[in-house]
N, C-alpha and C positions, 0 to 999 in steps of 0.2 A: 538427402541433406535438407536442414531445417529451408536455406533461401528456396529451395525447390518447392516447398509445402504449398498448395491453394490456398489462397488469401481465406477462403470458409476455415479449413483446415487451423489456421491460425489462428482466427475469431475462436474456434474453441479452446484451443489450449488458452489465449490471453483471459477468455470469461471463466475457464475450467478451475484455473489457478485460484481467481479473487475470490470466488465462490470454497475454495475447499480452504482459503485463509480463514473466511467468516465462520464455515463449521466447525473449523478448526476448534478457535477462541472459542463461539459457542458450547460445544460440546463441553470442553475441559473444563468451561466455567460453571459447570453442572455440576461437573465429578469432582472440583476442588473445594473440601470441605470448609464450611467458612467465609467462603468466597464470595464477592460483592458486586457483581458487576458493575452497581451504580458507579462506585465508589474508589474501585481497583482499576488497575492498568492492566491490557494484554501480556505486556511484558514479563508481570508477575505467575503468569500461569506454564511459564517454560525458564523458570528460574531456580535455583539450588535446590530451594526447598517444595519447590513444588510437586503435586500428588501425583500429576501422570507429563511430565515435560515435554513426552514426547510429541503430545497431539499437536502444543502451537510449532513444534518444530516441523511437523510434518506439513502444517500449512504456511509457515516459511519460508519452508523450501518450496513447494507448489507456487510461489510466486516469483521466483526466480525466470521459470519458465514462460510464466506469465506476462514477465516485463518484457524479455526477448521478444516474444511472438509478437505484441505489441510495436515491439522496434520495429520490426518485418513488416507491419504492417502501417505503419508510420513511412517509412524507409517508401514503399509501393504508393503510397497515396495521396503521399506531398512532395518527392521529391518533382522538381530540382531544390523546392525551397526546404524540406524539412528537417537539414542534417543537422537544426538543432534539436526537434526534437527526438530525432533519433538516438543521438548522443545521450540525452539526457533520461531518456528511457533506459539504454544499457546502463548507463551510470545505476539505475534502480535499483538495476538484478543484481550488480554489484554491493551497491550499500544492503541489499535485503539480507545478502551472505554475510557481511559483515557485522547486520543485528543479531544472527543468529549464531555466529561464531561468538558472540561476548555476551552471553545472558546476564542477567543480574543475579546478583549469590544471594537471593533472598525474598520473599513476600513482603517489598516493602511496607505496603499498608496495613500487610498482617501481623507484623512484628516488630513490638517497638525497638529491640534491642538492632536488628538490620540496621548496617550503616549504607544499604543501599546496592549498589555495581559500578562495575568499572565505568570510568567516562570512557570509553569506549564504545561501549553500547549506546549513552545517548549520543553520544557524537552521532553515531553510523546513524539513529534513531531519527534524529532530527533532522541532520543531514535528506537521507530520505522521504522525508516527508516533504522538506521543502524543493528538491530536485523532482519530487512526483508534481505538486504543487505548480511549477515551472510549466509544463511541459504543454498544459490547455492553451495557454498564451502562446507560447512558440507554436503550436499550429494551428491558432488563430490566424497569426500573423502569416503563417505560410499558405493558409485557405483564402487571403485577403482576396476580396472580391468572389469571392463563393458562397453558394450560401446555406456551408455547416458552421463558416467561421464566426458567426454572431453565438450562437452553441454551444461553439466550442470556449469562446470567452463565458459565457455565462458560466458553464460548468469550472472555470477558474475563479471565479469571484466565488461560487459554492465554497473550494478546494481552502481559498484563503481565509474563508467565515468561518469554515470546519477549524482552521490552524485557530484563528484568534482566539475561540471560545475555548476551546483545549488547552489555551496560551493562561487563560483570566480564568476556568473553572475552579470553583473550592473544591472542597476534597466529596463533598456530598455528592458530586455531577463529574467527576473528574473521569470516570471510567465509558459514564455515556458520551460526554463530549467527545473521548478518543474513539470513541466506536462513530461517533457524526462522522467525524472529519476521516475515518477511515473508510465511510459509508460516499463519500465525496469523490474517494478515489476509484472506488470501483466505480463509478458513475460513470467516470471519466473513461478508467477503463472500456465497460460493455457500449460504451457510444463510441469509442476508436474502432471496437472491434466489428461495431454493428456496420459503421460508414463505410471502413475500409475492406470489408468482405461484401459488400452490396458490386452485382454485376454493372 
């Protein structure tokens, strides 16, 4: 059973995940003809019309996993204080199903005639970014007096620099500022899993 798992055991599935998210994108945005990274969104690359949807699906879902294990290892490392950010981590694995349950029906930026995707998708979209966002601060505050919690705020003020710019980017940068602020989360990521798996 997963709570039985060694705290190492865990650091790899939580860094396994983030890492085969980032192949993920990567790879497809190779294979998808046309395709911009600068300029395009992840989201576009596992959407109706996309070349091979499967790939970001596949890295998706590898973070489902990811987010859990993380809980567990949150869950271990801060409690009594950390049941917020534990929550807020499962919350993740949850909205990360729910981006991938509601792709967009289309290459946005590839196609002028796309009227775009379900608000559902950025709901769950956004929704998770700012509940990942969240989660440095809640275990700041739970490490108060320790000293990974300075760290750990710092990689939240990253997390919120990553949203703003993605927030204000034009359409020239719009694809690398979402790869920044997605680059922010794994940060946050491999430093939960590196602390919390240290004997």
């Amino acid at each position: 059973m997963l709570p039985a798992m060694s705290s190492r055991l865990l650091a790899v599935i939580a860094v396994a995940g983030q890492l085969a998210f980032i192949v993920s994108w990567a790879v497809a945005g190779v294979a998808e003809p046309g395709y911009s990274t600068a300029e395009q969104t992840v989201s576009e690359l596992f959407s109706g019309t996309a070349a091979h949807p499967w790939i970001v699906r596949a890295g998706l879902l590898a973070l489902v996993p990811s987010y859990v294990a993380a809980a567990f290892l949150a869950q271990r490392l801060l409690a009594p204080r950390g049941l917020a950010t534990v929550a807020l981590l499962a919350l993740a694995a949850l909205l990360a199903v729910g981006v991938l349950v509601n792709p967009l029906d289309c290459m946005t930026n590839g196609d002028a005639e796309c009227a775009g995707g379900p608000d559902s998708h950025y709901l769950a979209a956004v929704a998770l970014q700012l509940t990942l966002a969240a989660t440095p601060f809640t275990a700041a505050r739970a490490l108060r007096g320790q000293r990974w919690s300075r760290a750990a705020l710092t990689l939240g003020v990253l997390g919120l620099l990553g949203i703003a710019w993605f927030a204000v980017a034009g359409n020239a940068t719009h694809g690398i500022a979402q790869r920044v602020m997605f680059g922010t989360v794994t940060a946050w990521i491999v430093f939960l899993a590196w602390i919390g798996s240290r004997p």
